[in-house]
N, C-alpha and C positions, 0 to 999 in steps of 0.2 A: 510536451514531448519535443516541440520542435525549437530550433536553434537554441537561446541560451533559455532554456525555460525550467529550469528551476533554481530556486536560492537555496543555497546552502549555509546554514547558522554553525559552524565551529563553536561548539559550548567550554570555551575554557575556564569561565569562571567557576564551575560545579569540581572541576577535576583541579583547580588551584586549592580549591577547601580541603584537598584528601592531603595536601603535600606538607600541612605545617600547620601548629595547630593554635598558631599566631596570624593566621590568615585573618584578613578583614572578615567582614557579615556577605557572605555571599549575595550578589544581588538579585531580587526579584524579579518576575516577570513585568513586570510594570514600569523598574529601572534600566534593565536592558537596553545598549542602544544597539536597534538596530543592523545602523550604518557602520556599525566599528566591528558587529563582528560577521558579516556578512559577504560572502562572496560569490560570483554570478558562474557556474560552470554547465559546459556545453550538455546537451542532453545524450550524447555519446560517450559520458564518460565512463569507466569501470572504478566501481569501489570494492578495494578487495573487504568481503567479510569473516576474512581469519586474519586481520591487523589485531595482533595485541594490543591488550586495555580497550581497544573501542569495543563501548558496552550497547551501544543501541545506534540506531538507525531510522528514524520515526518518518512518517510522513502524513501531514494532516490532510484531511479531506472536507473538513467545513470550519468555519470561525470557533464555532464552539471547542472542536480541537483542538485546532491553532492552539488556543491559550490553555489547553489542560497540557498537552504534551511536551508544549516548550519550559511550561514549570516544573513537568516533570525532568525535564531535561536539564534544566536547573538544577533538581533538588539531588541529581544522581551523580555518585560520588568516580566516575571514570567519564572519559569525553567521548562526547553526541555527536554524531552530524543530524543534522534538526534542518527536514529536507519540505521549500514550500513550493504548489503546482503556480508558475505566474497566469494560467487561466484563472485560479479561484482566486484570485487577488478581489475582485469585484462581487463576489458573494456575498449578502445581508442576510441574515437572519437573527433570531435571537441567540442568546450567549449568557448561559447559566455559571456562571465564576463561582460556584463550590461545587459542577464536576470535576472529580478527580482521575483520569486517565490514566492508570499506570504502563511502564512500558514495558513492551511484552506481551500486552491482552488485548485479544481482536476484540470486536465488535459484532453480533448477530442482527442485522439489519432487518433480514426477516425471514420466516421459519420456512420448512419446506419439507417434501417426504421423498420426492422425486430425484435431485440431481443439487450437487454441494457447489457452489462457488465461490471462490476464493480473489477477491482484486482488493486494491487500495490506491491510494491520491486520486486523482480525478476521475480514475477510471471506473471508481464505483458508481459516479453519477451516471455512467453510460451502462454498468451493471444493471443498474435499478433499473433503469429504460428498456434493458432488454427484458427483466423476469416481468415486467406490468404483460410485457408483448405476451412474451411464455405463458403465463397465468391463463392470458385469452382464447391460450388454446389447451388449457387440461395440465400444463407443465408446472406444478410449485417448487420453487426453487427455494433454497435457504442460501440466503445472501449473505458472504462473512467481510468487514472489511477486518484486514490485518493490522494497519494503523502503523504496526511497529515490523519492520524486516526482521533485524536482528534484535536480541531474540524473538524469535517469530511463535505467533500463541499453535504450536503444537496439538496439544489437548485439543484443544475446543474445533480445529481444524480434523483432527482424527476422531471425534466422537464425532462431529455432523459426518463426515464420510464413513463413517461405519455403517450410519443410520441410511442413506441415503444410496450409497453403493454405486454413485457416482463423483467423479470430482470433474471440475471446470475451473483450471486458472488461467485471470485475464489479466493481462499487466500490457503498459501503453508501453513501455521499452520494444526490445528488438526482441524477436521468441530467440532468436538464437543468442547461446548464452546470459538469458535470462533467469530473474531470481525465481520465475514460475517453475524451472526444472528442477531445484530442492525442492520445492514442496510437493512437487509431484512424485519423484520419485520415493520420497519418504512416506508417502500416503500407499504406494503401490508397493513397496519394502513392508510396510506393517501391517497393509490391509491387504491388498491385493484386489481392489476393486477398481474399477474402470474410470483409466485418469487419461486425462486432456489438456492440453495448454493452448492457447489462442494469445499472441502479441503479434506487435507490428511487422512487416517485411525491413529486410534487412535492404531499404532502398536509399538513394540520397533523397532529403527531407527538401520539397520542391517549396519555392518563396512566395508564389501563388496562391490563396485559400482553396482553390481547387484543387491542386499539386499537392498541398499539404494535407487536405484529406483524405488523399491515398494513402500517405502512412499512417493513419491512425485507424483505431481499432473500433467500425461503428457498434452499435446496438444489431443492427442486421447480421453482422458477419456473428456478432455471442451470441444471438437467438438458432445460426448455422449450424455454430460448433455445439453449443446446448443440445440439439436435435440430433447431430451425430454423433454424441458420447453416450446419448440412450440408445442409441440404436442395438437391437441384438448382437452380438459379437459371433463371426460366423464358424463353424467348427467343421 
């Protein structure tokens, strides 16, 4: 979230395949360089998401990700921004190469009856940290990470908040004018159930590790706002 912390991949070679049907062999995930199509922009920036042709807007949250989305981003005939958190740069884990992640479709992290939550890129790691807390006290939460902005998975975001009859979006941006107010409002547009959004304050991002985790959005503050979107609503 803070200063230049994310990369952004411009996927032109997926959208050069659509133009001519003498194009080279589109290159793979594995051919990609990097370095050439990447470029570093500040964490304050606005992408408009009604640019024509641009067809998706992905953001990975673990390795395994990383490399389903960016092939998919690859494999997709209109261009990507193929967006990575420079915190998860240093993640290990394993990496199943014939998951297929298409773009478009969240992810259900973990089930829940209680209250819906909705985050992605790193901030689902702090997601998960808050429902462990939640759990501890009676609250299950169903955990969705969205993976992909635009198109963003709809369905599966409106059937867990039907079920649950709450929503909770966290996103590490700025709440104000963040991507958390489409989905809230289109959940409270078709459902009418009790929605919530929790992002960062609209503060300058201080160069300090202390300073800078004032902007950021803890586990303690989503276990707050978790607890006050259940609250009775008073009439």
């Amino acid at each position: 979230m803070t200063k230049l912390n994310c990369l952004i991949s411009l996927i032109f070679a997926a959208f050069a395949a659509t133009a001519s049907e003498n194009n080279a062999k589109q290159p793979t995930s594995r051919e990609v360089n990097q370095e050439t199509l990447s470029c570093l922009v500040p964490s304050n920036c606005v992408i408009s998401f009604s640019s024509y042709g641009l067809d998706a807007l992905t953001f990975e949250g673990n390795g395994e990700q990383a490399m389903s989305l960016l092939r998919a981003a690859l494999a997709c005939g209109d261009p990507v921004i193929y967006i990575e958190h420079k915190t998860l740069w240093g993640l290990e884990g394993p990496v199943d190469e014939s998951v297929q992640v298409p773009l478009g479709k969240a992810a259900v992290l973990r089930p829940g009856d209680h209250l819906t939550m909705v985050s992605w890129s790193r901030q689902v790691q702090v997601c998960q940290t808050a429902c462990e807390q939640l759990a501890a006290l009676g609250v299950q939460v169903e955990l969705i990470d969205l993976r992909t902005l635009w198109p963003w998975d709809r369905e599966t975001v409106l059937k867990s908040a039907a079920k649950t009859g709450h929503l909770l979006v966290v996103h590490e941006a700025i709440q104000a004018a963040g991507f958390g107010a489409a989905i809230a409002a289109t959940v409270a547009e078709t459902l009418g159930v009790r929605v919530k959004r929790l992002g960062a304050p609209r503060i300058p991002v201080g160069y300090a590790p202390v300073l800078e985790a004032v902007a950021r959005v803890s586990a303690d503050q989503i276990v707050a706002a978790a607890q006050d979107c259940l609250k009775p609503v008073p009439r």
